[in-house]
N, C-alpha and C positions, 0 to 999 in steps of 0.2 A: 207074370209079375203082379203081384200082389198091392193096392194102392187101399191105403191106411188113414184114416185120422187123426189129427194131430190137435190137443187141447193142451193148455197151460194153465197153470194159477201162479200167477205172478206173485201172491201172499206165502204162500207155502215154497215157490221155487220150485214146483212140481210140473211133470208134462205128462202126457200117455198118447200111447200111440194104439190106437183101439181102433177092430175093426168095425163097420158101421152098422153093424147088428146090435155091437154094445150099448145098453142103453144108459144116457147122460143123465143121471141122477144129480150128480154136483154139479150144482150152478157156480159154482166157482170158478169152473172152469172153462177157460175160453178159448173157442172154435178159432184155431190160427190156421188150417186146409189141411189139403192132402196130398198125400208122398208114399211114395216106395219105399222101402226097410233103407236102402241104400241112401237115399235122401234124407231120409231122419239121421241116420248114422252120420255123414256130412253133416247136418248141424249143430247135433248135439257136439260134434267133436269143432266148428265155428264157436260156438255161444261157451265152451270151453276154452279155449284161446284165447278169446277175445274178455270175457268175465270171469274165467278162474271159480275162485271161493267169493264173488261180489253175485250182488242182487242182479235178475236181469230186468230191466223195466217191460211190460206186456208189450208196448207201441213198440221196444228195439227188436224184442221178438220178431214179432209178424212182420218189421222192416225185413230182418235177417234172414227169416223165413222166404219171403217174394224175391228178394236176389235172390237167394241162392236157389231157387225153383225155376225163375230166370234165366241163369244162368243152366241151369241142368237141360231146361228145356231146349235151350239154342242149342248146345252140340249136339242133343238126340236127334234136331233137324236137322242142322250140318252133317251129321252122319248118314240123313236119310237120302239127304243129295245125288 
C-alpha cells in the first residue's frame, strides 16, 4: 500500500497527490498529510458532495481531511482486533 502526499491551493481550487520524492516547487501549495490512493479517492469524492462547483476554504479541507483519516484509521484497528 502505497502512502502519498496531499497539498492544496485553495486560490486555484487545485490538490496533487505526489509521492514524497516530488519536489514542492509551489509554495502555493499547502501540506494538508498523507493517504493511500483509496483515501484521497474518499475525499475527493467527500469535498464533492459536500462543495459541488463552490470554493473549498484551505481550513474545511485539512478539517475534512483529519475526519476522514480518523475515521479510516479507526476501522483498519477495529479490523486489527
Amino acid at each position: 500500500m502505497e502512502i502519498k502526499t496531499i497539498y492544496f491551493n485553495p486560490i486555484q481550487q487545485k490538490v496533487r497527490y505526489v509521492s514524497d520524492t516530488t519536489s514542492r516547487e509551489d509554495l502555493s501549495y499547502h501540506y494538508i498529510g498523507k493517504s493511500t490512493r483509496v483515501e484521497f479517492d474518499l475525499l475527493v469524492e467527500l469535498l464533492w458532495y459536500k462543495y459541488q462547483d463552490l470554493d473549498i476554504p484551505l481550513n474545511e479541507f485539512k478539517k475534512i481531511f483529519e475526519e476522514l483519516k480518523n475515521f479510516c484509521d479507526s476501522i483498519k484497528y477495529q479490523l486489527s482486533l
